[in-house]
Structures are given as C-alpha cells and as structure tokens.
C-alpha positions in Angstrom: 2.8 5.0 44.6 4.0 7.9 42.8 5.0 8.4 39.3 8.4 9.4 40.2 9.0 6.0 42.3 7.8 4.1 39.3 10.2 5.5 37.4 12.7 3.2 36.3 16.7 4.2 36.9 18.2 1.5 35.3 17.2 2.1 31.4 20.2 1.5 29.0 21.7 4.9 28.6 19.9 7.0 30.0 17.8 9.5 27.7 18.1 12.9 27.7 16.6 15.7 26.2 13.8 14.7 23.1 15.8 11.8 21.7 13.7 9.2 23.7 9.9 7.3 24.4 8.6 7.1 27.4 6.2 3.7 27.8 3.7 3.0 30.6 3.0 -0.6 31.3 -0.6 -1.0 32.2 0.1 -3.9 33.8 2.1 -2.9 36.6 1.7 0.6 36.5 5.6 1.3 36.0 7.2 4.2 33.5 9.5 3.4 31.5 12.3 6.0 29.1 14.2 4.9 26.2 17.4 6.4 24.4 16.3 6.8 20.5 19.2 6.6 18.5 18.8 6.9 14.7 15.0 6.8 14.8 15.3 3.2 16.5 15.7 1.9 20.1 17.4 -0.8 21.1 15.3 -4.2 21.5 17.1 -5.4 24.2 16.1 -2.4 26.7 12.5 -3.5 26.4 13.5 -6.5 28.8 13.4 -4.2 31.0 10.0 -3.9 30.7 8.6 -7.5 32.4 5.7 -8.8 33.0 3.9 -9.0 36.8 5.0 -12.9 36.0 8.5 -11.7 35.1 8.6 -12.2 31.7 10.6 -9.1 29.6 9.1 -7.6 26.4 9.5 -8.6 22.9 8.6 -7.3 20.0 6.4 -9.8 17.5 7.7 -8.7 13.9 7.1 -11.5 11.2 9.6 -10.9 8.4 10.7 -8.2 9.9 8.8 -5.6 8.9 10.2 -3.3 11.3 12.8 -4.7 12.7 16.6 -3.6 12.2 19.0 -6.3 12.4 21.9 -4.1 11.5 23.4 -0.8 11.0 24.9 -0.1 7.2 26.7 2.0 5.4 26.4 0.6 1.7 22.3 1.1 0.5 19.9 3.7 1.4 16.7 2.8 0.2 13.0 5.5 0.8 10.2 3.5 -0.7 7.5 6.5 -0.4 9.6 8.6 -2.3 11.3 6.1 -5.0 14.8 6.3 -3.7 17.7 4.4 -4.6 21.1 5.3 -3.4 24.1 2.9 -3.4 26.7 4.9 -0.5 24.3 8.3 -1.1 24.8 7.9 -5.6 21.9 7.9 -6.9 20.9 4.4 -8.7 20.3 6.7 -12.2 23.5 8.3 -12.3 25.5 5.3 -11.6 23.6 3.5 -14.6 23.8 5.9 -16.9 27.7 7.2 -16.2 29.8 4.2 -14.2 30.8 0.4 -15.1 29.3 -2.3 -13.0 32.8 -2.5 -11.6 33.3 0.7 -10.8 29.7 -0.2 -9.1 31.0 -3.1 -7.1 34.2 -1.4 -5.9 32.1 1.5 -4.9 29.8 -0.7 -3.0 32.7 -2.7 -1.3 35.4 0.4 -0.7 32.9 3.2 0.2 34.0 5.8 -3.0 34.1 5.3 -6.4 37.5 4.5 -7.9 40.4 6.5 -9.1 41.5 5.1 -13.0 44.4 3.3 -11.9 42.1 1.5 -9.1 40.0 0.7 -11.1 42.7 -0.9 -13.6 44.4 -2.5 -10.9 40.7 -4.2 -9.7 39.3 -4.5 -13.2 43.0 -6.8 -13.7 42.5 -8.7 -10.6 39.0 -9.5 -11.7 40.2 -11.2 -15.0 43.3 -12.9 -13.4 40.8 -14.5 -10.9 37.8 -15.0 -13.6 38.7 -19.0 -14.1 37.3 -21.9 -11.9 39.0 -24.9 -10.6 38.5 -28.0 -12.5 36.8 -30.1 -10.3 34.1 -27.5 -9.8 33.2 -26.9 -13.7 33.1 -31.5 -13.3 30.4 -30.8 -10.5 28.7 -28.4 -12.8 29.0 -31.5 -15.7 27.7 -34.1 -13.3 24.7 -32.4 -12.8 21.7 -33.3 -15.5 20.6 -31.0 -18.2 17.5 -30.1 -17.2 18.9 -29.4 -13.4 17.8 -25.7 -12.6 20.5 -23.6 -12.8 20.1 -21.9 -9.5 20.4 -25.4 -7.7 23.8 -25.6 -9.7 24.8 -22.2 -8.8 24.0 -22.7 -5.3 25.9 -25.9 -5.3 28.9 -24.4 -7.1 29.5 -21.1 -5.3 29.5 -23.2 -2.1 32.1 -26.2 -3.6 34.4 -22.9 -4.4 34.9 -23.1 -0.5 37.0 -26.3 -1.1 39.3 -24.8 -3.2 40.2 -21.8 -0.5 40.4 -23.3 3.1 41.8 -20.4 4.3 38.2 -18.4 3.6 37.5 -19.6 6.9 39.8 -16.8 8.8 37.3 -14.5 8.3 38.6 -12.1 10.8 41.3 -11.4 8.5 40.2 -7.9 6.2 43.0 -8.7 3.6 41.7 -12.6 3.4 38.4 -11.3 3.0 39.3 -9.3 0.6 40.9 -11.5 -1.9 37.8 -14.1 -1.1 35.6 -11.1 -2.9 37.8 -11.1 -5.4 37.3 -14.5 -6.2 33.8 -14.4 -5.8 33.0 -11.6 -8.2 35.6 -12.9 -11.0 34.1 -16.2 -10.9 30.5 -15.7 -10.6 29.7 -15.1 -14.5 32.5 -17.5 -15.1 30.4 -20.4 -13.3 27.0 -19.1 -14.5 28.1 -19.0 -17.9 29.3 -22.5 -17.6 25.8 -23.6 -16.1 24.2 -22.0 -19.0 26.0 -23.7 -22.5 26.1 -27.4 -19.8 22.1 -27.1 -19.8 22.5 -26.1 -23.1 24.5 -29.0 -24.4 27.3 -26.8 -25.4 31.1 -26.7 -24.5 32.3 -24.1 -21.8 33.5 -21.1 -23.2 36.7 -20.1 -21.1 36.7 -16.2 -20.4 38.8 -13.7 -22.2 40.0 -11.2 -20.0 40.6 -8.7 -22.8 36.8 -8.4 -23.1 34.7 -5.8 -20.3 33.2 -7.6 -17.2 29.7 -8.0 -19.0 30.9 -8.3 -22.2 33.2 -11.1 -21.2 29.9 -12.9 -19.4 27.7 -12.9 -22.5 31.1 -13.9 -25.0 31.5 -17.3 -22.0 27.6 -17.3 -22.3 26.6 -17.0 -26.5 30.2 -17.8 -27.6 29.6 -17.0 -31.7 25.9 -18.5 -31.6 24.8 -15.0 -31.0 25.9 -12.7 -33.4 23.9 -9.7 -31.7 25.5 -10.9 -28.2 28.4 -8.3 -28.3 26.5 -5.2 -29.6 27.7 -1.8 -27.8 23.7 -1.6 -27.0 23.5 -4.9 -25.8 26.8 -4.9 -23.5 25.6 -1.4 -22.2 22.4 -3.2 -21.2 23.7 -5.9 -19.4 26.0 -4.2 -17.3 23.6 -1.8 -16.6 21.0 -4.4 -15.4 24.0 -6.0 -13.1 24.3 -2.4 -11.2 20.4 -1.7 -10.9 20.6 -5.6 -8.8 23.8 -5.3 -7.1 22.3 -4.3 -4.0 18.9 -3.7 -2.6 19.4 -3.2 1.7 18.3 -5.9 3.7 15.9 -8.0 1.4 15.8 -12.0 2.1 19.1 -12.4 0.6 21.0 -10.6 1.9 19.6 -11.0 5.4 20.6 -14.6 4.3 24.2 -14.0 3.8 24.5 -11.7 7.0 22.3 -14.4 9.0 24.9 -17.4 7.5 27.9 -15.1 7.8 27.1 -14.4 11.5 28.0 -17.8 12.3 31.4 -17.5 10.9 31.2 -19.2 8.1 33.3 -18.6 5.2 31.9 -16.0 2.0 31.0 -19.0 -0.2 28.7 -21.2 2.1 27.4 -17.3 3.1 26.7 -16.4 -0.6 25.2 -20.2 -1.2 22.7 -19.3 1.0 21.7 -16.2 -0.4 21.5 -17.6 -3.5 19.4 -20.2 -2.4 16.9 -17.3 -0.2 17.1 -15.7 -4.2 15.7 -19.1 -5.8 12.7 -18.9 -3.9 10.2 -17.3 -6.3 9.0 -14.6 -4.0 12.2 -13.0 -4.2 14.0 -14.0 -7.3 11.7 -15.3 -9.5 9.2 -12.5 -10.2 10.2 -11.4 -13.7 10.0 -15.4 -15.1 6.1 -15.0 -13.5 5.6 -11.3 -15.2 6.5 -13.2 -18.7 4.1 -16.1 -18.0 1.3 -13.0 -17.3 2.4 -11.0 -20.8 1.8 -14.5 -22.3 -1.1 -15.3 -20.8 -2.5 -12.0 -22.0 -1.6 -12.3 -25.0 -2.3 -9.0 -27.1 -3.2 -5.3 -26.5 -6.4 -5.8 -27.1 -6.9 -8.3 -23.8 -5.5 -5.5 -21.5 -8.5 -4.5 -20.4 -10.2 -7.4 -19.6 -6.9 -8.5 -17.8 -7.2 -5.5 -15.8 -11.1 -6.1 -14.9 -10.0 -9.7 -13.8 -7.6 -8.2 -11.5 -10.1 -5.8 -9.9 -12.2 -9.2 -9.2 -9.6 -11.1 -7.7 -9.4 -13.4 -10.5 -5.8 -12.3 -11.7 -2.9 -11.2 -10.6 -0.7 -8.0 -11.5 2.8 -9.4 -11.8 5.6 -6.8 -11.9 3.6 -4.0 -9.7 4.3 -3.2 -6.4 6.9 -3.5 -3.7 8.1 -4.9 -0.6 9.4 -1.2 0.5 9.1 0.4 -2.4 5.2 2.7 -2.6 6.7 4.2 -5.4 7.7 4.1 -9.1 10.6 1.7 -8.5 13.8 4.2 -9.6 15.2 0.7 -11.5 11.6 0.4 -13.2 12.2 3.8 -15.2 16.0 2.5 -16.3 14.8 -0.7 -17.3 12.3 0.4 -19.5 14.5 2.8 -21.3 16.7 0.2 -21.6 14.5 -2.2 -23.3 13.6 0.1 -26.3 17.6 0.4 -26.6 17.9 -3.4 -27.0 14.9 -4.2 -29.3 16.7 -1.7 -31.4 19.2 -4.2 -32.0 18.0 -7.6 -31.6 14.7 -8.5 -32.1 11.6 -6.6 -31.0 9.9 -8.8 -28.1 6.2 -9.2 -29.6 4.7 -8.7 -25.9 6.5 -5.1 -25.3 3.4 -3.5 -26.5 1.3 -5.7 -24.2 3.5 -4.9 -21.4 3.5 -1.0 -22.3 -0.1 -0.9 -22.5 -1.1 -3.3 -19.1 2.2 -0.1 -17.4 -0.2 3.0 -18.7 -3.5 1.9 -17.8 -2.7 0.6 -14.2 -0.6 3.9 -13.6 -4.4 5.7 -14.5 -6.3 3.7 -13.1 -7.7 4.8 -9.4 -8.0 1.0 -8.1 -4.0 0.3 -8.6 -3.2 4.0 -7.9 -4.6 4.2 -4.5 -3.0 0.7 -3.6 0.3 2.3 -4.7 1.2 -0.4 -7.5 3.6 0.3 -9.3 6.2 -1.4 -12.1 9.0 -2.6 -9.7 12.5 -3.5 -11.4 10.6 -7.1 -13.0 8.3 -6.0 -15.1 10.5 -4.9 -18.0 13.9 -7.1 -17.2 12.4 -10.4 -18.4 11.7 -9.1 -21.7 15.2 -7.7 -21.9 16.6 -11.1 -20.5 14.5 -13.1 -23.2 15.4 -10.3 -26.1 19.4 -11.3 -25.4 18.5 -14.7 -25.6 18.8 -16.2 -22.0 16.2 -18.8 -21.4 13.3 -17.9 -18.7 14.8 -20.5 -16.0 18.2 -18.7 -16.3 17.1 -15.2 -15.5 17.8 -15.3 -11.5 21.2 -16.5 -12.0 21.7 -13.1 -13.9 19.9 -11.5 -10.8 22.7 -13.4 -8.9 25.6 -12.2 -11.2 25.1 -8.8 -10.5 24.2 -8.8 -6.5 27.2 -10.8 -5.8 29.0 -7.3 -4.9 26.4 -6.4 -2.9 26.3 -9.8 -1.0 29.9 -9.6 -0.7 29.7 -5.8 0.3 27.2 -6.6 2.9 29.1 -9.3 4.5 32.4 -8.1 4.8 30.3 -4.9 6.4 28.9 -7.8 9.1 31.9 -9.0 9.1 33.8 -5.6 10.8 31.1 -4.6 13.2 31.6 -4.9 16.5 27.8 -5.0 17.4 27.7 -8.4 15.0 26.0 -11.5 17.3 25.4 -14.7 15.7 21.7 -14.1 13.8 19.4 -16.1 17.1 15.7 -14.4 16.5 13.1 -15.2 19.4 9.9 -16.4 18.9 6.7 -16.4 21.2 6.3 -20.0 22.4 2.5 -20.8 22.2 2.7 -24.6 22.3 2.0 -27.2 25.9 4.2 -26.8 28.7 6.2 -29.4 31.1 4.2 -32.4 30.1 5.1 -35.7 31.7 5.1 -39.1 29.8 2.5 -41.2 31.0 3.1 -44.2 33.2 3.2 -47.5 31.1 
C-alpha cells in the first residue's frame, strides 16, 4: 500500500503549509497530518489515530505537564527566562508604579484603569467590603485553634447563600457584581478569621482607608502600632499583586475545573482555596521558616548546604514548578523585606536566609539543577515581620489571588470552547468479571 493511500483525509482542519506534524503509526502503517495552532494541536484529532483494536490515542500527562486545558488572555508566564507578565505588564513595573487595585481591574478588564475607573471601582470595593451576619457567626462557631484556611474555605463558599442569583452565571453583568463582592469581602472575612483565632473582636472595615491598608487596620486594629506605616502598607499591597495571578497552577485549574460545571464564583473560589491549602502549593513559605529555624545561624549554612547535597535536607524556597529561573517575584520580595525591617523589627533569620540565597546561587550543584529563590523564600519573613502568625500566611496568599481566580473564571466563563473539566485516564484494572455462582 502506498504512502499516499495511507494518508488520512479526514484530519480536523486540514494543514497546510509548515504549521502542522505529520505522525506515522507503527502499528498500522498509516500517516497521519495535524493543524498546529499556537504551538499546540488539538487532543481530540489524535482519536483519529486508533489502534489495530480500535482504540484512539491519548496522551498520558500526569499533572499536566504539557497539557493545555485552556486558552487565556490574563497571565503570560516564560519560566527559562524569568518572565512574569500580567496582560503583557511586566510583574516589576506593576509593583513598583500601580495599586493592587488598579492590578485586579487590569487583570479582570484587560487595561489598566483611567482615574475615574478606578474611583468608581476603588468605591464599589468599599461599599461591598462588609459581610452578612450570619457568615462572620459561622466564622464564630468555629474553634480557636481551627486553621484559618478551613474557615476561609468554609466562608467564601457560605457567601453563595447570601447571592442566589450567582448562579446565572451566563449573565456578564451578574458576574460582574459577584467579583465585586468577592474582592471587597475577601480581606474583610480573612481579617475576621484572624482577631476570632486571636480571641479578639472583629474590626469592621473603614472604607476611607486603601485596600491593604484597610486589611491590616480590620487585621491589627491599634495592637500594632507599626501596622499602618507607608512602608509597611506599600509592602503589603505589593505582596497582594506579585500573587494575584500565576497562569494555570492547581488553583486556579481548580476554580476553572469547579466553574466548568456551572457552579456559582463562591463554591468555584472555595475550591481553589482549598487546592491553595494543600502544602505543595500554598504552604511553602510557612515550610521555608521552619528550615531558617532549623538552621539556626549563619554560621550553620554550610553544613546545611552539605546536607542538602547528601539528600539529608531539603532546600525550601528554591526552585519552580515552571519557573528555571530567578523567580521575577523573588527579586521584589527581597527588596521588599529590607524596606520593612526598616520599620518594624529586624527578623533575626534574614541574615541566615541571605547567606543559605548567595551560596546556593554559587554553588555548581544547585546552579546546574536551576534552583532558584521562588516568590517563598523571602515572603514568610515579611509576613512574620508585620506580625501575622505562620498558620495565617496562605490566607494572605488567598487575599491577593482572589482577582486572579476571579479573572480566570469569568475568562472560562465567556469562552465558547469551555466543556465541563472530564480528564481521561488509562484504565489498567480487570475487565468484565462475573460474580461467581453461590
């Protein structure tokens, strides 16, 4: 049989010209050509491509290395090179020269805003900033010692009670004023879970304040006299833009995966908060502190570093998921901390953690791995300098990607390739067994 009978007529769109791959199946000697589209081909055209028992193709992708689940216009991320671009700005220049409002709106509404739109959404923000009563008594009922993401979690998805008409998602102006909600209430509710674990009062927001001022005022109230420092409100709204988005990590996929289903924004944010909880994603800069700690003083770097070459330790705050890189938040961070500690407190393991950056960005073993300090390693001390305890430090993480979750799902929620979230899997278990006779 010839090559050109093999052939196959029927690919999904045809390809023309370079933009395509040709596969041969050495199973059944057939050719196949697929359309490349934005350096990806679509899954579904490798059905086409079936076994001589009739089976179609698949890819086998755990977590999803290389698998795109979407197409997106909100986060461009190139972890070789250290890029991080929220709709093509780069992550420094929006830290160093916009609000973390001015962030969100530009994550949700494609642009930055003009001054009066950002008054108008900086005022809607404030209007919306309170929570319903019986959702700050859910926050009471809970015990002290309850972790605060399980009460965020809980919280964020009870807000769904209070707005049954979040469920016409396919409204864009219900949406809309869902996101609203969501972003005004999200320090409001983690400031409350904060003072309850605390054993303090809720401090009601005041509106008058800036978005991250306002959150640390709800959060410190006057027990924190360095609280409201220009340094220290710079820092915190900056550390809410370097999180408020990050592409498709686990959270977010979590949101879009929830959100395909038609659920409503707050059990779809829920769930991202609860992928967030899981200490592989959210929890790395609590574990970066416990390694400071464990190390102790500058003098123990070495010998930390040795154990680490032996497998005996572990580098906490190095390395990436995508990035391969200096992670672009890592440098802004860092600057960022000497700003605080200029204010409150110096944090006695910044030299540690200083010392432990320079030698593992000279040393050859963690150099040729490509480890390097991801957006962790120098938050935690930052968090802990402003006086959050270590348990609370996701829930700040969750404060500030709210936009982008919210961003990312309305996105879902508009495209007209969106299908409900329905991976396959590659079935390896006993087939068409019969119960024996008894």
């Amino acid at each position: 049989m010839s090559q050109d009978t093999t052939l196959q007529q029927a690919t999904n769109s045809v390809a023309t010209g370079t933009d395509a791959v040709e596969l041969t199946d050495r199973r059944t000697g057939k050719h196949y050509t697929f359309a490349v589209q934005d350096d990806a081909i679509q899954a579904k055209d490798l059905l086409q491509v079936r076994s001589p028992q009739g089976q179609g193709l698949c890819t086998y992708d755990p977590g999803f290395l290389n698998t795109a689940s979407c197409k997106s216009r909100i986060t461009f991320i190139d972890g070789d090179q250290g890029i991080l671009e929220y709709r093509g700005y780069p992550i420094a220049e929006l830290a160093e020269r916009v609000s973390f409002l001015e962030v969100a709106w530009l994550l949700l509404e494609g642009e930055l805003p003009s001054s009066a739109q950002l008054a108008s959404f900086e005022q809607e923000i404030g209007y919306h900033s309170l929570v319903p009563d019986f959702v700050q008594g859910l926050i009471s009922a809970f015990p002290r010692n309850a972790h605060p993401m399980t009460m965020l979690m809980s919280a964020v998805a009870a807000l769904g009670v209070q707005f049954p008409e979040s469920k016409e998602i396919r409204d864009a102006a219900n949406r809309r004023q869902q996101i609203i909600r969501l972003i005004a209430k999200m320090p409001t509710l983690a400031a409350m879970i904060a003072r309850h674990n605390a054993g303090q009062d809720a401090v009601l927001p005041d509106n008058q304040l800036p978005y991250a001022a306002n959150f640390l005022q709800m959060v410190f109230g006057q027990s924190n006299g360095s609280s409201l420092e220009p340094a220290v409100v710079r820092a915190m709204d900056v550390l809410l833009t370097l999180h408020a988005d990050h592409e498709q990590n686990c959270s977010t996929n979590a949101v879009r995966g929830v959100g395909s289903s038609l659920a409503d924004p707050y059990t779809a944010v829920a769930a991202g908060i609860g992928a967030l909880y899981g200490p592989a994603h959210g929890g790395a800069n609590e574990a970066v502190l416990v390694m400071l700690k464990k190390i102790g003083d500058v003098s123990q770097v070495p010998a930390f570093i040795d154990s680490v070459k032996t497998g005996q330790g572990r580098l906490m705050g190095f390395g990436h998921r995508v990035y391969k890189n200096y992670d672009p938040r890592a440098r802004i961070i860092r600057e960022l901390a000497e700003q605080v500690f200029a204010v409150t407190q110096p944090h006695p393991l910044l030299p540690v953690a200083k010392e432990l950056e320079r030698i593992a960005l000279e040393d050859q073993y963690f150099v040729s791995r490509k480890l390097y300090p991801n957006v962790d390693f120098y938050s935690g001390l930052i968090y802990q300098a402003l006086g959050f305890p270590v348990e609370f430090f996701t829930v700040l993480f969750a404060v500030g990607r709210t936009p982008g979750w919210c961003a990312q799902w309305d996105e879902a929620m508009g495209d007209p390739d969106m299908k409900i979230a329905r991976p396959k899997q590659i079935y390896l278990g006993p087939r068409t067994r019969h119960l024996p006779p008894r």
